[in-house]
N, C-alpha and C positions, 0 to 999 in steps of 0.2 A: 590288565591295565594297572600299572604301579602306581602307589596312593599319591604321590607328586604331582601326577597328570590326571586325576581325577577334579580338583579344585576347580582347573582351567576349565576342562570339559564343561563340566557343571555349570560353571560362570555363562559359558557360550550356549549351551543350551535353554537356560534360564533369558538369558536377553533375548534370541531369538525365539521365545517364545511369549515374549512380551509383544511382538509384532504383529501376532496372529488375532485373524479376526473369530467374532464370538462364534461362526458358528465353524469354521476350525478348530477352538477349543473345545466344542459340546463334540465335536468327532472325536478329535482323542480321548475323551469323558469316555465317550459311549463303550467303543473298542475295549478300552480299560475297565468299564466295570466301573464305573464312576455316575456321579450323581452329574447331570449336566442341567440342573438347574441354579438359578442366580445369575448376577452378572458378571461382569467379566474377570473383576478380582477374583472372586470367589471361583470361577473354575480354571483360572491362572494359580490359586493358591492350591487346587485340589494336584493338582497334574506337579508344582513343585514338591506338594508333601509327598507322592507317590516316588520323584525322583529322589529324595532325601530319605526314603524307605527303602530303595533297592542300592542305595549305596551305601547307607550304612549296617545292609544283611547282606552287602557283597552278590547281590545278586543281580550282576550283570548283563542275564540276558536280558529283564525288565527295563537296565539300564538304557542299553543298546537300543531296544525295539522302541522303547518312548522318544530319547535322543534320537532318532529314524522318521518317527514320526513326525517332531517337530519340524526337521529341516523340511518335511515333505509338504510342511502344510496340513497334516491332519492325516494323510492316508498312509496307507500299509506303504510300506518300501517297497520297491518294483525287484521284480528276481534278480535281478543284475545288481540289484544294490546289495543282495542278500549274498548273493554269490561271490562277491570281489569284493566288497567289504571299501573302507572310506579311499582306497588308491584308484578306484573307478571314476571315472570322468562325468557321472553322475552326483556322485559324492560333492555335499558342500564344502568339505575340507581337504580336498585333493591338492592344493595347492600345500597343504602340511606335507607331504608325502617327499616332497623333491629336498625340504629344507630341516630334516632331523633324521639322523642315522638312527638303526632300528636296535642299537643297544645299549641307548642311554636310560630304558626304560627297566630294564633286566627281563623284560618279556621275551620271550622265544619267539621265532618267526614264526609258527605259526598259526599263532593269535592268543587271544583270550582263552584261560584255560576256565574248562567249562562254558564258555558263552556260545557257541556256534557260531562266531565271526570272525574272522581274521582279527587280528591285532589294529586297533585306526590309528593312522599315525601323527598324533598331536603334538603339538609346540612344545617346549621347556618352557613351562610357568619366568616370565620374564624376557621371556626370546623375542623380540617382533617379528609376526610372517608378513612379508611381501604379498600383500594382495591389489589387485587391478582395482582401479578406482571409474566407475561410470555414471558421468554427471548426466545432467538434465538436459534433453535435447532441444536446440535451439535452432530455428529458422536459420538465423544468421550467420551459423557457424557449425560446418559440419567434418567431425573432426577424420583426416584419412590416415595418418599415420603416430605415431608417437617414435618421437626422438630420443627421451633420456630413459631410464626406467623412472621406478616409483622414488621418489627423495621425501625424509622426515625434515620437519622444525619440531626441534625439541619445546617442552613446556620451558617458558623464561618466566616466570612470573617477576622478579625482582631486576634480572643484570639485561644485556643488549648481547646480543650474539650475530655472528656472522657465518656466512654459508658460501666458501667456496667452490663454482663448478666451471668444467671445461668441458664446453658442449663446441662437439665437429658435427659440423654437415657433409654426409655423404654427397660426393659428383652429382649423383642423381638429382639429390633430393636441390642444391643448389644449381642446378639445372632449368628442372622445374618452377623454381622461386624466382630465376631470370625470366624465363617463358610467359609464365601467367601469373600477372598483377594479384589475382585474386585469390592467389595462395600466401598462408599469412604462416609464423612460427609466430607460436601464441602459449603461454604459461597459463598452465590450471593449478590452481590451488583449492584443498576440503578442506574439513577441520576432522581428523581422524575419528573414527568411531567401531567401535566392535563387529559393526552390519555392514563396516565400508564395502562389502565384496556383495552383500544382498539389497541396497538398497542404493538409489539415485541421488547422486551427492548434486550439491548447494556450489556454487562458487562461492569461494571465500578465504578472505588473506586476514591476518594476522592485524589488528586494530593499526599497529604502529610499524610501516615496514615500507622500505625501500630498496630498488633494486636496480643496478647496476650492469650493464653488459659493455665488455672496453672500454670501462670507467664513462662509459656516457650512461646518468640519468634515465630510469627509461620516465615518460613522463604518463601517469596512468592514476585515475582512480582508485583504489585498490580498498578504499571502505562501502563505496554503495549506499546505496539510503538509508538512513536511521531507522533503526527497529525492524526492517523489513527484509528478512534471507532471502536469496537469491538474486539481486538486483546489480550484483556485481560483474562484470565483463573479466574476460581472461585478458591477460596482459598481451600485447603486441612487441611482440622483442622484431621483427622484421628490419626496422628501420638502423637498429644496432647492432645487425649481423654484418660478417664479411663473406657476401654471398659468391663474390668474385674468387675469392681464391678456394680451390678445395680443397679439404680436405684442414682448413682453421680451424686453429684452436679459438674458438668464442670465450672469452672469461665473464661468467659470470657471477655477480657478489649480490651476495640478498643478506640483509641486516633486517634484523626484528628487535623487538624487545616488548616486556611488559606483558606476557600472553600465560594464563595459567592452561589452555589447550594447547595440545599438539596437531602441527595440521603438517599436511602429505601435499608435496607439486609433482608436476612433471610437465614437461612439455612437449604440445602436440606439434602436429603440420595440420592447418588446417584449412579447410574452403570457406572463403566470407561470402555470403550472397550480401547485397547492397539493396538498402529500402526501396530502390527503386524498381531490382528485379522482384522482388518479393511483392509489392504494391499492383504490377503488371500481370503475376500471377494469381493475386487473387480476381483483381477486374477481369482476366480471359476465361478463367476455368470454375469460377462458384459463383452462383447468383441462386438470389431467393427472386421466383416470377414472381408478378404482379398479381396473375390473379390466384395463387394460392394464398398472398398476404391478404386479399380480400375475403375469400375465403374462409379464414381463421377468425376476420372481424365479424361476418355475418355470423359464424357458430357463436361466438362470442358473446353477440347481441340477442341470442335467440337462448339462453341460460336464462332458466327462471328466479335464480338466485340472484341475478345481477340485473341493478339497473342501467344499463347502458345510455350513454351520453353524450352530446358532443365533445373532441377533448383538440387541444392544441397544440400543433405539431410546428418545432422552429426549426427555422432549416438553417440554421446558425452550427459551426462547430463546435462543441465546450469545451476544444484542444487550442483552436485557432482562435476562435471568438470569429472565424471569417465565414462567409456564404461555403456549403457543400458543396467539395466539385464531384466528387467522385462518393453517394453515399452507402453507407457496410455498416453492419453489424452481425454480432454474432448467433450461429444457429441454433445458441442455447438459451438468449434471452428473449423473453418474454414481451419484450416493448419494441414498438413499432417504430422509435425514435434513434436517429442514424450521427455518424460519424465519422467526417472523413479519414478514409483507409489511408489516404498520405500521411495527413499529420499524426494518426494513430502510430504506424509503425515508423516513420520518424522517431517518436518519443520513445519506443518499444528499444528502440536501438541505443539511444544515451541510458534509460534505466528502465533493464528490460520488468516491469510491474507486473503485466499482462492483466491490467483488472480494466474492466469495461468499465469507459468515461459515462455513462448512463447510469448503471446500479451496480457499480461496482463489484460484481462476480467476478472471478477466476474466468476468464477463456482464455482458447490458443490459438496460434496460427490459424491450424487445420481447419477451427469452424468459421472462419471469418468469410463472409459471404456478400455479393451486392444486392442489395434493395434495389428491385427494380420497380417497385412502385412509387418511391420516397424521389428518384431519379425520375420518374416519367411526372411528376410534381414539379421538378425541380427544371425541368423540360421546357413545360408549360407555362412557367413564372417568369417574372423580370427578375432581373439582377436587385431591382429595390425593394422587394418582398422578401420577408423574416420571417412570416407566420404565417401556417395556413390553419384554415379551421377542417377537422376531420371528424366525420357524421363516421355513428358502428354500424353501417352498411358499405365505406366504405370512399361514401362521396367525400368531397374537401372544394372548399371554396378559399378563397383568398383573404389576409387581413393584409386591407391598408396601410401602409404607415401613419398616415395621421389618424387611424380609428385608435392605432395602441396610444395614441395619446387624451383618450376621451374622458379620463378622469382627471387630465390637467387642466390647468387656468387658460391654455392657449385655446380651447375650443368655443367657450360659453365666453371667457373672461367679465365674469359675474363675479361680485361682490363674497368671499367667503362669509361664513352664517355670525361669526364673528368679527366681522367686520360691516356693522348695519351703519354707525353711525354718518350722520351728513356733514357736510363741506364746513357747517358751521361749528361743527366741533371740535373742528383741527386747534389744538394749544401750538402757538408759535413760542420759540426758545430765543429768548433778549440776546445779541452778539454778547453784551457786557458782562453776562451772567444771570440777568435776572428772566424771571418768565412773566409773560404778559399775558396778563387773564381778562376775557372778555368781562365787563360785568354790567350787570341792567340798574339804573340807578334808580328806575321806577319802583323796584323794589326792594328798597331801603330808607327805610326813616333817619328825616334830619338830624335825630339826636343820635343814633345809632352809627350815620356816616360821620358825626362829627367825634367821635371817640373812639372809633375804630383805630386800633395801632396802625404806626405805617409797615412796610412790607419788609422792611428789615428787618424787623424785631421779632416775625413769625417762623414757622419754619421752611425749608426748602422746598419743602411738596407743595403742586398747586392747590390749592383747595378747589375744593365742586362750587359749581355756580351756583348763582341762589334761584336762577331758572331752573322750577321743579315740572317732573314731567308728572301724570297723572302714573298712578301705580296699574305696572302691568300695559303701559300704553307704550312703550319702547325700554332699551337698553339703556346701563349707567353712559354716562357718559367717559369719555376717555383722560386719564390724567399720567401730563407729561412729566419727567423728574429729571431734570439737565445735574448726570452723576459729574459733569465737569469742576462743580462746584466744591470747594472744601472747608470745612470750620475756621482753620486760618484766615481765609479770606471775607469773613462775615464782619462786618462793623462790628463794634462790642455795644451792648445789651442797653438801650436808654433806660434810666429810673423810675423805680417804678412810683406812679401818680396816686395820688387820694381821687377817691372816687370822688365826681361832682354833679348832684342834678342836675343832669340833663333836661326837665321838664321846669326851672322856673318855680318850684309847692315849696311852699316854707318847711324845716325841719320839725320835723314830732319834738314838741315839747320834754323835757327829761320828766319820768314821773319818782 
C-alpha cells in the first residue's frame, strides 16, 4: 500500500470503528491480545494505538487483519475475504474497486508486498467514491426503482449555487406513472457522511434550497421540524414531469446556499401507500385481545412491590381531542391508554415523528396494534362518556360527565370558605364617585359625631365599621375601593381647625 493511501485508509477505519458496539470492541481486544477492560474510549483508544503501531513499523498484515476486523464487526474475516482480498463482493470497499486504476499507487498487481492480501483498492486521498445511499424505511413510501445516479451539493457555506439536471423518463417507467396513481417520482436528499454506504441515512435538504423542474416551483417542505432529524418527506417532482411524452428531457434547477455540509440526491420512482391504506392494515391484521390486556393487569396487581389502584382511563384522543373511533397503541408501551390509529398516522404522514402521543417513545409502523379491550369499553359506552374508571383486575365502570365536575361550584353552589360574609356586608359604590358606608349612630358620641371631618377630606378607602364583631366570632368584614376615582378629581383639602372642647369644662388655668 503506497504512503498516499494509507491516511485515507486509516481515517475510514478509525470512523467505522467508532460505530461499533462495546462488546465488539472487547472482541477485537481479546483476538489482539488487548486489555478489554474500561469503557468504550478506552478500548477505541487501545485498537487505534495498535493501528498507528503497525503503520508506523509498516507492518501490514496487523494492518489488514485489524481493518478486517473492523468492517466485520469484531470477527475474523470469512475465507473468501481472505482469499480475494477488498474486490470481493463481501468487502466493504468494493465499490473502490470499479473507480481507481491499479497504478496510481505504484503497487504491483499482486498485492501488498509482504502482507498476504492482495493489493485493496482505495480511493485517491481527495477523490469522491460513488457510494449507494439507503435511507430509513418508511410505511409510506416504498422506493422501487431509482432514476438518476447518486448527485453532490457542494459545501456553500458563504455564496448560493445552482444545480443543473436533465432527468428522462424511460417509456416504461412513464408508462407506469400514467397507469397507477400511486407511483410517485420523489427526490431524496442526506447530508453526506463517511458511513453513507454502512448506515440508514435521515432525509434532509440543505437549510436554505429550492427547487425547480420546467421552471415550475416544486412546492414542498424541505426543512422539517426544528431540532428534530428525520421528520423531512422526499420531495414529489410527479406533478412537474412530462409524463406524456417519452423519452423528455425534465430540466431540473436546485439552488441552495448557506450550507457548510455537503449533502447527496438522487431520485427515486416510488410506491406511496395513503393513511388510509395503512390505517386499514393495521385494524385487519394486529390486534392486542382483550383478555391478555387483562391478563397483564392482574399480574400487575398481584406484584408485591406495587400498590395497585384504581386509575382513569379517557377515551378522548390527545391528537384529535375527539371520542376514539378506532383505539391502538403500540406493542412496546407499557400503558393501557389508546389512541386513535387515524389521527396518529394522519399526523405520521405530514411530520413523520413516530413518537407515541402517550409517553413519548420511539415506535414504528410494525408495532402498532388494536386494543381490543379499550374498544370493547368504547362498545359499551355512550358517545357522552370521556372517562371510564379501571379497577387492577381489570373491571371499569363509567364517569359521568357531571361527576367530573364535582369539585365545581355548579354541584353544591355553596358559598366558598372565603366568601362567609352576609348580605349586610355588601359596600354599595355611589354612581357619583363616592362610597356609601353603612353606619350605626348608636355607636357614636355626640361630640365625636359632631367633629368628625366630612368625607371629602378623608381618604378613598372605606373605612370599617364601628360595628365590632366579638374576636374570633366571624370574618373581617369586606372593603370596597372604587379604583375609578382619581386625585384630580378630589375637592382640595378644607383648613385645618383649632381643636375645641367638645365637652363644655372650662380650660386648665395657665400655671
Amino acid at each position: 500500500m503506497a504512503s498516499n493511501a494509507l491516511p485515507a485508509a486509516r481515517a475510514q477505519a478509525v470512523a467505522r470503528l467508532k460505530t461499533l458496539t462495546n462488546q465488539e470492541l472487547k472482541e477485537i481486544c481479546r483476538t489482539e491480545h488487548l486489555a478489554v477492560s474500561g469503557v468504550k474510549a478506552q478500548l477505541q483508544g487501545r485498537i487505534i494505538e495498535l493501528i498507528d503501531r503497525a503503520i508506523d513499523g509498516s507492518s501490514m498484515t496487523v494492518f489488514e487483519r485489524v481493518r478486517a476486523k473492523i468492517h466485520n464487526k469484531g470477527t475474523a474475516p470469512p475465507p473468501q475475504y481472505q482469499n480475494t482480498g477488498y474486490n470481493s463482493s463481501a468487502s466493504p470497499t468494493a465499490p473502490f474497486s470499479q473507480h481507481r486504476p491499479s497504478h496510481i499507487t505504484g503497487t504491483p498487481q499482486g498485492g501488498v508486498p509482504g502482507s498476504g492480501y492482495p493489493r485493496p483498492n482505495l480511493p485517491v486521498p481527495g477523490q469522491r467514491v460513488p457510494g449507494r445511499m439507503v435511507f430509513k424505511s418508511s410505511p409510506f413510501y416504498h422506493i422501487q426503482e431509482a432514476l438518476t445516479p447518486v448527485q453532490d451539493l457542494t459545501e456553500m457555506p458563504q455564496n448560493r449555487h445552482q444545480v443543473n439536471y436533465s432527468l428522462v423518463l424511460s417509456e416504461s417507467v412513464s408508462h407506469r406513472l400514467r397507469e397507477d396513481s400511486s407511483l410517485k417520482v420523489m427526490m431524496y436528499c442526506t447530508s453526506s457522511s463517511i458511513l453513507g454506504q454502512y448506515e440508514l441515512c435521515d432525509i434532509a435538504f440543505p437549510s436554505q434550497m429550492d427547487v425547480r423542474v420546467n421552471s415550475d416551483e416544486v412546492r414542498h417542505n424541505f426543512k422539517g421540524l426544528k431540532n428534530k432529524p428525520g421528520t423531512t418527506k422526499p420531495a414529489d417532482l410527479t406533478p412537474y414531469l412530462r409524463k406524456n411524452i417519452p423519452r423528455f428531457h425534465n430540466q431540473m434547477q436546485i439552488n441552495y446556499a448557506l450550507t457548510s455540509k455537503r449533502y447527496s440526491w438522487i431520485v427515486n420512482l416510488v410506491k406511496k401507500a395513503s393513511a388510509e391504506e395503512l390505517t386499514e392494515r393495521v385494524r385487519t391484521n394486529r390486534v392486542i385481545s382483550k383478555d391478555s390486556v387483562v391478563r397483564e393487569m392482574i399480574s400487575k396487581a398481584k406484584d408485591p412491590d406495587i400498590i395497585a389502584t384504581s386509575s382513569v382511563m379517557s377515551l378522548k384522543d390527545p391528537i384529535s381531542t375527539m371520542r376514539i373511533d378506532l383505539p391502538c397503541r403500540s406493542t412496546l408501551c407499557r400503558h393501557n391508554q389508546c389512541f386513535d390509529v387515524s389521527s396518529f398516522i394522519q399526523l405520521q404522514e405530514q411530520a413523520p415523528t413516530w413518537a407515541c402521543p402517550i409517553c413519548n417513545k420511539t415506535i414504528s409502523y410494525e408495532a402498532l396494534a388494536i386494543d381490543q379491550y379499550v374498544m370493547d369499553i368504547l362498545q359499551k359506552t355512550s358517545k357522552s362518556v370521556e372517562q371510564v374508571t379501571v379497577e387492577p383486575e381489570g373491571a371499569w365502570s363509567e364517569i359521568k360527565p357531571e361527576e367530573s365536575k364535582a369539585n365545581g361550584r355548579d354541584k353544591s353552589q355553596s358559598r366558598a370558605p372565603y366568601d362567609e360574609d352576609s348580605d349586610d356586608d355588601l359596600v354599595e359604590i355611589d354612581p357619583k364617585g363616592g362610597v356609601a358606608i353603612k353606619k350605626d349612630p348608636a355607636q357614636m358620641t355626640p361630640g365625636l359625631a359632631q367633629h368628625t371631618p366630612p368625607l371629602s377630606s378623608r381618604e378613598t378607602s372605606a373605612p370599617q365599621t364601628s360595628a365590632a364583631r366579638p374576636n374570633g366570632a366571624g370574618s373581617k368584614r369586606s372593603a370596597v375601593i372604587d379604583l375609578t376615582l382619581s386625585d384630580d378629581d378630589e375637592p382640595p383639602r378644607p383648613l385645618k381647625r383649632s381643636a375645641v372642647n367638645s365637652y363644655n369644662t372650662p380650660a386648665s388655668p395657665a400655671i
